[in-house]
N, CA, C and O atoms as a Tinker XYZ file with bonds, in Angstrom:
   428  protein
     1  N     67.174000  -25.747000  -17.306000    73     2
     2  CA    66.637000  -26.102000  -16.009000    64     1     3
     3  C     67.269000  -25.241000  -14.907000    63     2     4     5
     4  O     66.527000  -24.796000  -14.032000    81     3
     5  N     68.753000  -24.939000  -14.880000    73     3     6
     6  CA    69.287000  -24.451000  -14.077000    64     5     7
     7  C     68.848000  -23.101000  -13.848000    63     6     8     9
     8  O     68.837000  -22.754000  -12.667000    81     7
     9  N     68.288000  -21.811000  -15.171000    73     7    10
    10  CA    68.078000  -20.586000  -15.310000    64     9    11
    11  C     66.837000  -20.994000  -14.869000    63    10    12    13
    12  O     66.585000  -20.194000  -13.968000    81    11
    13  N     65.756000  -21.888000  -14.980000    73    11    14
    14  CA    64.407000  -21.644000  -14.142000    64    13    15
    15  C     64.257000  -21.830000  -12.782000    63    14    16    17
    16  O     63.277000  -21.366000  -12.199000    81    15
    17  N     65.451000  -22.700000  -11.986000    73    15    18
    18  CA    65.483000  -22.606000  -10.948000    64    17    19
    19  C     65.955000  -21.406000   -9.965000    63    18    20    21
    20  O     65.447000  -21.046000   -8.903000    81    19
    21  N     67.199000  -20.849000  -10.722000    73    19    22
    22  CA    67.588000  -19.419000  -10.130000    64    21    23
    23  C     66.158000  -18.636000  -10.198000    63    22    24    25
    24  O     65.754000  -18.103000   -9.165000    81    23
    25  N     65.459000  -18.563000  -11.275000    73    23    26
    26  CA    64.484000  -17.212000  -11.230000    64    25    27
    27  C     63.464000  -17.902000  -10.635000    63    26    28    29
    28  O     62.770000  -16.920000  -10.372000    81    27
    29  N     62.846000  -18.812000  -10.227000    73    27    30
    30  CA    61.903000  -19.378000   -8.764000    64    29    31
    31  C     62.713000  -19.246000   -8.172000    63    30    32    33
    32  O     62.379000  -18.194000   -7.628000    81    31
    33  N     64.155000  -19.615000   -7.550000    73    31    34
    34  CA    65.030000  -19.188000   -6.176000    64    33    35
    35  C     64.547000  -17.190000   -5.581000    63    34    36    37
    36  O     64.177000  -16.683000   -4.522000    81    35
    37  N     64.849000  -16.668000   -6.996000    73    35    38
    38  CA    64.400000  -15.064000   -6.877000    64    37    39
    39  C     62.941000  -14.847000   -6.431000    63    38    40    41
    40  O     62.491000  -14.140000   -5.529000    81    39
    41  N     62.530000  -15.390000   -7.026000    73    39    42
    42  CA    60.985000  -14.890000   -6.684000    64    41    43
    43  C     60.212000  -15.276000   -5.423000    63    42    44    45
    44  O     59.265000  -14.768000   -4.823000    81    43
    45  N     61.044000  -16.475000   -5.223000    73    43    46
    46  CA    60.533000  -16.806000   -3.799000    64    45    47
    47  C     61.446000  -16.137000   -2.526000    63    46    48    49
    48  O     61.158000  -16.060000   -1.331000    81    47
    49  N     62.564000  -15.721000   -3.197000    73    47    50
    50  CA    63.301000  -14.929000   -1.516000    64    49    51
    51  C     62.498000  -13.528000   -1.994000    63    50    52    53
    52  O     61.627000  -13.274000   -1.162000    81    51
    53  N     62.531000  -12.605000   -3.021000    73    51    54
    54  CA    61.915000  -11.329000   -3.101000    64    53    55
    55  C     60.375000  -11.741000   -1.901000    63    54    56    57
    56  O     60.316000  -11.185000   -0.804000    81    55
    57  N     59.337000  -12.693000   -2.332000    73    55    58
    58  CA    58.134000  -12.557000   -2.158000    64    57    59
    59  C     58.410000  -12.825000   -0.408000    63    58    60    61
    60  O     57.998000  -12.066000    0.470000    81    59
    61  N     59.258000  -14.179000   -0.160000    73    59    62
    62  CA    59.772000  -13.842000    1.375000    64    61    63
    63  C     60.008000  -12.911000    2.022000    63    62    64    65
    64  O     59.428000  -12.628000    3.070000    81    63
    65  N     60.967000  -12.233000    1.465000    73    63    66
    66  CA    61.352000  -10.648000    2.182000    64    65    67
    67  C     60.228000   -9.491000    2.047000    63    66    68    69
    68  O     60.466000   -8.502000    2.740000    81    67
    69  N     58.847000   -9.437000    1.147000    73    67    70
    70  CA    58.192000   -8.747000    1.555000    64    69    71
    71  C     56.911000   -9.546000    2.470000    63    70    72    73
    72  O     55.953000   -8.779000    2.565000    81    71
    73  N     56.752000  -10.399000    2.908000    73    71    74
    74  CA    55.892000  -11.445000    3.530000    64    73    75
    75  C     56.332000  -11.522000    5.185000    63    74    76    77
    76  O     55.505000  -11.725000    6.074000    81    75
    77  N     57.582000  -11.350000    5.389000    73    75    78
    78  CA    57.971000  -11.075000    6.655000    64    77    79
    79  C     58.116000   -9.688000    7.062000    63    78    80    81
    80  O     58.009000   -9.345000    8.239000    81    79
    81  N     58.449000   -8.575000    5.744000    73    79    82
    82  CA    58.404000   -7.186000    6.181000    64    81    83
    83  C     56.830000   -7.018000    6.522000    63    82    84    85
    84  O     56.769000   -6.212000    7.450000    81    83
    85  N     55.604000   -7.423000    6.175000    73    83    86
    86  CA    54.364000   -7.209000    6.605000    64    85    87
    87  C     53.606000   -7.745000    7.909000    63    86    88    89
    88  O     52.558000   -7.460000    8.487000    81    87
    89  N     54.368000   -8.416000    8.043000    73    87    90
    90  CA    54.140000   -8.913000    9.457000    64    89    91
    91  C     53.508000   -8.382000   10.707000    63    90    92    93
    92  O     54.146000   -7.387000   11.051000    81    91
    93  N     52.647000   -8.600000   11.426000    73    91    94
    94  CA    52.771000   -7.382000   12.562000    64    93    95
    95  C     54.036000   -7.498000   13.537000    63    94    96    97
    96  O     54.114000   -8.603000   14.073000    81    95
    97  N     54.940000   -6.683000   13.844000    73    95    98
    98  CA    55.880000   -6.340000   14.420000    64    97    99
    99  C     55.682000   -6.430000   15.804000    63    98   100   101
   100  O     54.644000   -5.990000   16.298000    81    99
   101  N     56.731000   -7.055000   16.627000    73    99   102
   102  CA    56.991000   -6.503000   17.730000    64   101   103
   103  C     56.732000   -5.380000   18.446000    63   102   104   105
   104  O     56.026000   -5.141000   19.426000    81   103
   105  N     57.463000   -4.730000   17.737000    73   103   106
   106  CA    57.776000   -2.870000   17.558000    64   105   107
   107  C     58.201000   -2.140000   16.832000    63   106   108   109
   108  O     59.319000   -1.664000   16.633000    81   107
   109  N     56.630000   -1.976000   16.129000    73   107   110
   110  CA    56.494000   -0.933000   15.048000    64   109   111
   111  C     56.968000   -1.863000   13.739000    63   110   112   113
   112  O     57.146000   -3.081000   13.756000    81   111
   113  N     57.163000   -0.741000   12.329000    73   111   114
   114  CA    57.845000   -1.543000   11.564000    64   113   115
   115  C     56.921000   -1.540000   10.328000    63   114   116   117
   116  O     56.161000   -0.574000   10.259000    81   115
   117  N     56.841000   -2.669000    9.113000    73   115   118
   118  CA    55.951000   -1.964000    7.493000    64   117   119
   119  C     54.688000   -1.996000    8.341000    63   118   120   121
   120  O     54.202000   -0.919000    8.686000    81   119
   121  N     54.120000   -3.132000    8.703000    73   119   122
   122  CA    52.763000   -3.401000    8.830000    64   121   123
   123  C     52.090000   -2.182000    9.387000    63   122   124   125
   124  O     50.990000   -1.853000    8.944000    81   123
   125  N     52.919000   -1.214000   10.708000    73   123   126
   126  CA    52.285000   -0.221000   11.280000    64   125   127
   127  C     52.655000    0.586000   10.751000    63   126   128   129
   128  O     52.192000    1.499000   11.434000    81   127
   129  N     53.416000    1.247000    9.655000    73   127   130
   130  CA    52.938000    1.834000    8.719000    64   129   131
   131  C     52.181000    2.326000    7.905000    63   130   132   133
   132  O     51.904000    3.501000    7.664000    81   131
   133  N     51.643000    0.832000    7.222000    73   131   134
   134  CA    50.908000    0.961000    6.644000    64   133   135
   135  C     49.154000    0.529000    6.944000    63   134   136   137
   136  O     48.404000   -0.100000    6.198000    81   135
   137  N     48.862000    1.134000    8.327000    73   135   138
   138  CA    48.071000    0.964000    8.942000    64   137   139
   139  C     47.743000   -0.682000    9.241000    63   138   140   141
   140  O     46.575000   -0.857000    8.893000    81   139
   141  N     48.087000   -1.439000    9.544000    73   139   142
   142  CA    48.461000   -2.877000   10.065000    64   141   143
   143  C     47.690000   -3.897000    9.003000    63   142   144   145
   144  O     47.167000   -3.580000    7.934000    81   143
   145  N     47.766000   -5.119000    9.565000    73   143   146
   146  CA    47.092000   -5.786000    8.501000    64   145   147
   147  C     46.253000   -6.609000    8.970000    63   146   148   149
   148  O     45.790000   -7.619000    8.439000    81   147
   149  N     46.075000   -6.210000    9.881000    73   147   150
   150  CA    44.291000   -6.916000   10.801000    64   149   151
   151  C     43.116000   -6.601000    9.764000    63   150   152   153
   152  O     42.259000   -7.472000    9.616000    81   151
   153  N     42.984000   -4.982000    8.775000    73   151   154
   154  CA    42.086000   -4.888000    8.320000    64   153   155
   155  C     41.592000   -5.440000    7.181000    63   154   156   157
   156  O     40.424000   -5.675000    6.870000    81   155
   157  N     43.141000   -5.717000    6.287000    73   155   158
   158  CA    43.146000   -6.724000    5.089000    64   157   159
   159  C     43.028000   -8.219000    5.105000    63   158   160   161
   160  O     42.690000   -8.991000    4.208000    81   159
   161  N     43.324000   -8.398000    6.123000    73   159   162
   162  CA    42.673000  -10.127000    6.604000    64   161   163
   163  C     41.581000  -10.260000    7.186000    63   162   164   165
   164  O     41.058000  -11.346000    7.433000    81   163
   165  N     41.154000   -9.231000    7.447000    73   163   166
   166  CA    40.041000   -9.906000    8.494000    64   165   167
   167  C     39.808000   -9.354000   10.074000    63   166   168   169
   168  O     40.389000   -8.286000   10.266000    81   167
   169  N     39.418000   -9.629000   10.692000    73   167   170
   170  CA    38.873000   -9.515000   12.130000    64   169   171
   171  C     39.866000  -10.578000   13.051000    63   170   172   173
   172  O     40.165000  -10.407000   14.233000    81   171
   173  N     40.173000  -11.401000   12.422000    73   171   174
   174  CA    41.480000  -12.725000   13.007000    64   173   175
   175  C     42.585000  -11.964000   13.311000    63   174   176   177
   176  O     43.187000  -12.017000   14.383000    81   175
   177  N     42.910000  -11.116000   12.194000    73   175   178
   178  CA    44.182000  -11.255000   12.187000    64   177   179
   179  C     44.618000  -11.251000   11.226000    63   178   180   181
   180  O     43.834000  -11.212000   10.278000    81   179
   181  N     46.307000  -11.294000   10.903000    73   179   182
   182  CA    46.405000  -12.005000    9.558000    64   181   183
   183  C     47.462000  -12.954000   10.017000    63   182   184   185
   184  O     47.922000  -13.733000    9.182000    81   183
   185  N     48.032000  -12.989000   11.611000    73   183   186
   186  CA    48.943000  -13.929000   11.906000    64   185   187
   187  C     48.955000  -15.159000   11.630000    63   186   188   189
   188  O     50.062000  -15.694000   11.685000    81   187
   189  N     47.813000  -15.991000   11.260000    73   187   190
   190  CA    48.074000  -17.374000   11.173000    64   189   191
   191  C     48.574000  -17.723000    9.317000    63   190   192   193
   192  O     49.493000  -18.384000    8.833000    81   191
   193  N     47.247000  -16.759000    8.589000    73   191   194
   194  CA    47.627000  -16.686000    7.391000    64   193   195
   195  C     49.176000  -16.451000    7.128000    63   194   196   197
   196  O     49.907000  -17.259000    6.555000    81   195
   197  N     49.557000  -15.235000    7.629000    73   195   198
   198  CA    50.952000  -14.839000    7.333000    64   197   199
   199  C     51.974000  -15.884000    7.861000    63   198   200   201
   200  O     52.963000  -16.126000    7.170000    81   199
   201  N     51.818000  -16.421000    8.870000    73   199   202
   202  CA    52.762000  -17.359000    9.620000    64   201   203
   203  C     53.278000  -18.752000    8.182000    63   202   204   205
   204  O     54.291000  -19.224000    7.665000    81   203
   205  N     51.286000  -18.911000    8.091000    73   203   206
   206  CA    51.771000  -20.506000    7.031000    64   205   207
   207  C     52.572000  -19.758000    5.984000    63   206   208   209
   208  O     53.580000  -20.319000    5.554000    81   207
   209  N     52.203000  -18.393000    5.458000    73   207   210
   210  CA    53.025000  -18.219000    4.266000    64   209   211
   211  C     54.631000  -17.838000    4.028000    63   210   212   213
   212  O     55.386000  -17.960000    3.063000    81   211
   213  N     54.785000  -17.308000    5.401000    73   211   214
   214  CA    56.187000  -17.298000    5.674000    64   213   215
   215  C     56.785000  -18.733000    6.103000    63   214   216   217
   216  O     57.992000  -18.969000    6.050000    81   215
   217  N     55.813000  -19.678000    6.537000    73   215   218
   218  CA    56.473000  -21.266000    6.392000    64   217   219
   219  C     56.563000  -21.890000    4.755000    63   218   220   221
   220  O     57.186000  -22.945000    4.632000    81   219
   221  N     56.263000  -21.582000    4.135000    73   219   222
   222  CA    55.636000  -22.184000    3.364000    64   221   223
   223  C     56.797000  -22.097000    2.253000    63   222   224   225
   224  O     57.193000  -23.066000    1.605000    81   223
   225  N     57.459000  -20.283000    2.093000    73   223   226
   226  CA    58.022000  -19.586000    1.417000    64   225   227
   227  C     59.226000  -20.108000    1.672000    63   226   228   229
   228  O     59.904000  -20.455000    0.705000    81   227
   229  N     59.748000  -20.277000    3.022000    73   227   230
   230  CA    61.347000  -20.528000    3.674000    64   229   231
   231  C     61.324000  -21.869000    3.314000    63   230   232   233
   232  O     62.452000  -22.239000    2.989000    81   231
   233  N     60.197000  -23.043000    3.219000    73   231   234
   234  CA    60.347000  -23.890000    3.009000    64   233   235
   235  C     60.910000  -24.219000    1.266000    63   234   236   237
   236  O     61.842000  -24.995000    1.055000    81   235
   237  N     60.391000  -23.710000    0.473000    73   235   238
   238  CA    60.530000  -23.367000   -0.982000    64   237   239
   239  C     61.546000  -22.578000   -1.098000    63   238   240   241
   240  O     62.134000  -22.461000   -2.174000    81   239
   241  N     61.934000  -21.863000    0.090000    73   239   242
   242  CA    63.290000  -21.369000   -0.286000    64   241   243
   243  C     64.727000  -22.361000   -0.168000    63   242   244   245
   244  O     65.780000  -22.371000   -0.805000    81   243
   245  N     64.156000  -23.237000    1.067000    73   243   246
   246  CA    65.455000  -24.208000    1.226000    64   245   247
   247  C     65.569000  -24.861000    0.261000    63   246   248   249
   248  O     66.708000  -24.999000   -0.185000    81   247
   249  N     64.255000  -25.615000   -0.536000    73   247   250
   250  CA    64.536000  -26.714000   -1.553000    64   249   251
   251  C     64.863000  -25.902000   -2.818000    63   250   252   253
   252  O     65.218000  -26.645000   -3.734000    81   251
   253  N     64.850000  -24.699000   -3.116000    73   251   254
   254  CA    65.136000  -24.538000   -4.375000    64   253   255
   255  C     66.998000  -23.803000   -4.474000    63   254   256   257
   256  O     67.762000  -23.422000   -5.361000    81   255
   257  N     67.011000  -23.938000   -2.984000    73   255   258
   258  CA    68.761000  -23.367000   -2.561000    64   257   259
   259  C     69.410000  -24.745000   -2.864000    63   258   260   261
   260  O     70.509000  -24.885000   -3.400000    81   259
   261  N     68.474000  -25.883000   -2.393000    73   259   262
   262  CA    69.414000  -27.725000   -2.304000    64   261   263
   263  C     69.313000  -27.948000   -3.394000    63   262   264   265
   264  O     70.194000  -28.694000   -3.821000    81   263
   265  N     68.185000  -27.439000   -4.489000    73   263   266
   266  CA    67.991000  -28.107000   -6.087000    64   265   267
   267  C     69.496000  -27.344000   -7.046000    63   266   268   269
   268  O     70.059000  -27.780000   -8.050000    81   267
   269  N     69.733000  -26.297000   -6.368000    73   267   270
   270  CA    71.002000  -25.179000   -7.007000    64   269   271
   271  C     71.982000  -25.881000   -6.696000    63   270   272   273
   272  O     72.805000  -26.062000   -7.593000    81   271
   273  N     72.199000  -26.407000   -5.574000    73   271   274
   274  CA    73.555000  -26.769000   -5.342000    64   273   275
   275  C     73.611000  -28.170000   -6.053000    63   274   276   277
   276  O     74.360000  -28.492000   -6.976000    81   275
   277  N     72.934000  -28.711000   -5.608000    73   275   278
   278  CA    73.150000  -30.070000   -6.384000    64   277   279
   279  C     73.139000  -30.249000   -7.936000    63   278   280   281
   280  O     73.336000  -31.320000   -8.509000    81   279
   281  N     72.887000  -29.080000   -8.523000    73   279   282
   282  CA    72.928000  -29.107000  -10.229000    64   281   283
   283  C     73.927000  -28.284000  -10.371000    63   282   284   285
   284  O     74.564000  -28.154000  -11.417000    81   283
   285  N     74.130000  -27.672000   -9.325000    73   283   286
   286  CA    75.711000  -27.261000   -9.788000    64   285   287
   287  C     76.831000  -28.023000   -9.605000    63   286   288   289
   288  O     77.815000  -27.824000  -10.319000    81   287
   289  N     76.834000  -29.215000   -8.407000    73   287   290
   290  CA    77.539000  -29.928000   -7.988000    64   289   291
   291  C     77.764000  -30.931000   -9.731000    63   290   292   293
   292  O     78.747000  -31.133000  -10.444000    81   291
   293  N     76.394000  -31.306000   -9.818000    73   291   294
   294  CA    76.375000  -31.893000  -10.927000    64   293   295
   295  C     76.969000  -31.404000  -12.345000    63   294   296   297
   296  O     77.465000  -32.143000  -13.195000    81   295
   297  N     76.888000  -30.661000  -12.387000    73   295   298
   298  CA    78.077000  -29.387000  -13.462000    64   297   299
   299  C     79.378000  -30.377000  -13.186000    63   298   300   301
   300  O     79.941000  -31.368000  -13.649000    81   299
   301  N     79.473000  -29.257000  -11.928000    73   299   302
   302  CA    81.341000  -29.660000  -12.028000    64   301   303
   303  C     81.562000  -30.939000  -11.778000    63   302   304   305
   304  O     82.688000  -31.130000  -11.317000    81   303
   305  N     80.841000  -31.993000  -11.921000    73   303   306
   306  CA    81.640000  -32.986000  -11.596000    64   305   307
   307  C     81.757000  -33.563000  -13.032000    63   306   308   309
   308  O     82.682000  -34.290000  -13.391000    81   307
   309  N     80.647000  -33.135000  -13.875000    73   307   310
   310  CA    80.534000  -33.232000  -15.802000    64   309   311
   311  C     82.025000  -32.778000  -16.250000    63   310   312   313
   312  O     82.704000  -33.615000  -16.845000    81   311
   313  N     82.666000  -31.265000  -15.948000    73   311   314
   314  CA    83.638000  -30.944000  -16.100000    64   313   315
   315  C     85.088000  -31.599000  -15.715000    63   314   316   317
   316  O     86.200000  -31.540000  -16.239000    81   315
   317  N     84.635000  -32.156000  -14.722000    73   315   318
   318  CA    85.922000  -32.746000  -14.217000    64   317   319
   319  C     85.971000  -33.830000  -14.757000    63   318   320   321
   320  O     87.161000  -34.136000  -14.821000    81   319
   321  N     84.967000  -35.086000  -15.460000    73   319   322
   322  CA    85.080000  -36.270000  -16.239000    64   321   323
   323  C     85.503000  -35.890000  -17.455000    63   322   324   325
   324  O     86.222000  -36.645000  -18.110000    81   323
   325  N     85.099000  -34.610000  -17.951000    73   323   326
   326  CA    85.435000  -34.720000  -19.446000    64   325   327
   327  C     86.706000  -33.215000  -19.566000    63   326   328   329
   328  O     86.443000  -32.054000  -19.880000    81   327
   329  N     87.680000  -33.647000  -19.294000    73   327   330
   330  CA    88.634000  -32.050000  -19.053000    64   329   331
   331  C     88.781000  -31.708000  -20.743000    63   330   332   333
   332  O     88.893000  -32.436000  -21.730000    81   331
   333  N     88.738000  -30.645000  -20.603000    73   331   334
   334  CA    89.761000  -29.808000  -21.399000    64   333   335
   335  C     90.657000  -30.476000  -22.289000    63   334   336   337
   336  O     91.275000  -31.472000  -21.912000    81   335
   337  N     90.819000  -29.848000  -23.839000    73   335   338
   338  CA    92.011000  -30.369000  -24.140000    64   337   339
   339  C     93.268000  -29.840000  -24.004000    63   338   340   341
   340  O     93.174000  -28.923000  -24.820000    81   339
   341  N     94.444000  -29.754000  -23.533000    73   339   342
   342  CA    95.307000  -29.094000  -23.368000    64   341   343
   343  C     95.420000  -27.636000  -24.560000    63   342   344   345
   344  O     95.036000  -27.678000  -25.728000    81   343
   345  N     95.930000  -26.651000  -23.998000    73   343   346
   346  CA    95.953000  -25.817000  -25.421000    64   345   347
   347  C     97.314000  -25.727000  -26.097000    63   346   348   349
   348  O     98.330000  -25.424000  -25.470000    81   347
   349  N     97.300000  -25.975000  -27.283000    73   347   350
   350  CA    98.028000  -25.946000  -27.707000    64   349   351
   351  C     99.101000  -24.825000  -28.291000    63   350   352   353
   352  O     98.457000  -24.141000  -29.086000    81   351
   353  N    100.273000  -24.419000  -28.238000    73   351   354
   354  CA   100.856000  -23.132000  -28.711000    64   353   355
   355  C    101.090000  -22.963000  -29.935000    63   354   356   357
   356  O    102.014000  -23.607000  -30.431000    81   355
   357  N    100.512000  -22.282000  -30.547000    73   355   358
   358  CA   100.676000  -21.587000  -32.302000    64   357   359
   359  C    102.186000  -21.809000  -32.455000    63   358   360   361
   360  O    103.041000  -21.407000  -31.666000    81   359
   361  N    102.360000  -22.397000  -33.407000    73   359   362
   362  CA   103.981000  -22.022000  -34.023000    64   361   363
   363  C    104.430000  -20.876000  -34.299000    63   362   364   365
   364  O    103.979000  -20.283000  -35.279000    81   363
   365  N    105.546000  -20.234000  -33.395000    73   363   366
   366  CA   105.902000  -18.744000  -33.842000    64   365   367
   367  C    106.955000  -18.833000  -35.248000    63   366   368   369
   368  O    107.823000  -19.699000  -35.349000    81   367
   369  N    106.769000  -18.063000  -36.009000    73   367   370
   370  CA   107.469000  -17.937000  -37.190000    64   369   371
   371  C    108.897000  -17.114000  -36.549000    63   370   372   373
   372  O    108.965000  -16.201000  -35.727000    81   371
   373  N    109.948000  -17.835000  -37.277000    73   371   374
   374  CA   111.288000  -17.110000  -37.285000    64   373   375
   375  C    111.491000  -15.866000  -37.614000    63   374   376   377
   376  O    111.709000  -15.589000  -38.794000    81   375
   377  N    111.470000  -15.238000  -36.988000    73   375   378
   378  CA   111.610000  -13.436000  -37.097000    64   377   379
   379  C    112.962000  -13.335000  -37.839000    63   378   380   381
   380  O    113.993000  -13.992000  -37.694000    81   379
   381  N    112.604000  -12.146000  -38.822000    73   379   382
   382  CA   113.412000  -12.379000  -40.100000    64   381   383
   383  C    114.775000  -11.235000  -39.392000    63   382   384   385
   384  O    114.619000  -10.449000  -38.458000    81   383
   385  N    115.998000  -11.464000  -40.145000    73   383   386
   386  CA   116.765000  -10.476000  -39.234000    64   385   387
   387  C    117.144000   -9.325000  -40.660000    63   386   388   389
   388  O    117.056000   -9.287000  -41.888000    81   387
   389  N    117.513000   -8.659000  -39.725000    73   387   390
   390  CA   117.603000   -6.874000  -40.691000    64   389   391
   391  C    118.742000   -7.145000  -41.352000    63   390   392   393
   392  O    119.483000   -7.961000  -40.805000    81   391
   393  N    119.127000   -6.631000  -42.498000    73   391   394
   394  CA   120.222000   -6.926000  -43.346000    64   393   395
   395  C    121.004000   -5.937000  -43.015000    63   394   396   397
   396  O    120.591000   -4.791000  -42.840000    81   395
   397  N    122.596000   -6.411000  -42.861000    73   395   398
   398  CA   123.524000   -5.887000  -42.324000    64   397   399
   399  C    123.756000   -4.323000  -42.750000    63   398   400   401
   400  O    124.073000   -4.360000  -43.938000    81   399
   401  N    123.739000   -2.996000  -42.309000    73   399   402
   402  CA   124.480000   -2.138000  -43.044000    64   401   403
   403  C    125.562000   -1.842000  -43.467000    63   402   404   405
   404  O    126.444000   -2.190000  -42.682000    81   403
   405  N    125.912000   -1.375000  -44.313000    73   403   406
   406  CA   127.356000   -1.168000  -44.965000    64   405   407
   407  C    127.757000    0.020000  -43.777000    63   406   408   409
   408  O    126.982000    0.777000  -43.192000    81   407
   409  N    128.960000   -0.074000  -43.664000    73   407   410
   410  CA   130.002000    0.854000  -43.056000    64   409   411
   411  C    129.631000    2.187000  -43.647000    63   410   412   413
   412  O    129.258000    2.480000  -44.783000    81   411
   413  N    129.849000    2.966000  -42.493000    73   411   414
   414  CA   129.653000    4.574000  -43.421000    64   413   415
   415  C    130.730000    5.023000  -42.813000    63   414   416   417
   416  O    130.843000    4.831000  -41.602000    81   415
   417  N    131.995000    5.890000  -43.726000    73   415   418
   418  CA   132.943000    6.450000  -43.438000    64   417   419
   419  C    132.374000    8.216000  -43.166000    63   418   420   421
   420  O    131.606000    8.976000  -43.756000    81   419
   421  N    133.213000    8.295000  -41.989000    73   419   422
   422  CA   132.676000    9.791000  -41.483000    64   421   423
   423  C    133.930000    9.706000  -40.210000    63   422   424   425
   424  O    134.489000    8.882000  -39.487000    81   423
   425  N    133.911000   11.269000  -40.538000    73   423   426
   426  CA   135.795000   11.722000  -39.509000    64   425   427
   427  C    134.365000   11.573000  -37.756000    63   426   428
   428  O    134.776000   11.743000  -36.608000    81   427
């Protein structure tokens, strides 16, 4: 559930960020670029269309940002009821010691 919500979270900020880059601009900007977008909507306009869809998008963007947090909230609070078991340390074996050398006589 959590991986289908991230990739609708993606697809709806990607499709946002090109939905407001088309916009007609203030000043200048994609839409007058790409010769505006009065002609692909229509004779209207495309401001009202574009307006609901940039409402529409931010709106679907907030709830799928509140559905993330709260299933993540919901995670860690799973983690924090059920901890960890402590880890435990391997028994180190007694490191064997080197057998003494004999004396070597030398002037």
């Amino acid at each position: 559930m959590y991986g289908v919500l991230i990739f609708l979270h993606l697809v709806v900020a990607v499709v946002l960020v090109l939905a407001i880059l088309v916009q007609q601009p203030q000043k200048g900007g994609m839409a007058s670029i790409m010769g505006g977008a009065e002609t692909v909507f229509g004779g209207g306009g495309a401001a009202p269309f574009m307006a609901k869809l940039t409402t529409g998008l931010a709106v679907a963007f907030m709830v799928t940002s509140l559905g993330l947090v709260v299933l993540s909230a919901r995670q860690v609070r799973r983690t924090d009821a059920q901890p960890w078991p402590a880890p435990t340390r391997p028994a180190t074996p007694a490191m064997p010691t080197a057998p003494a050398l004999p004396p070597t006589g030398g002037n």
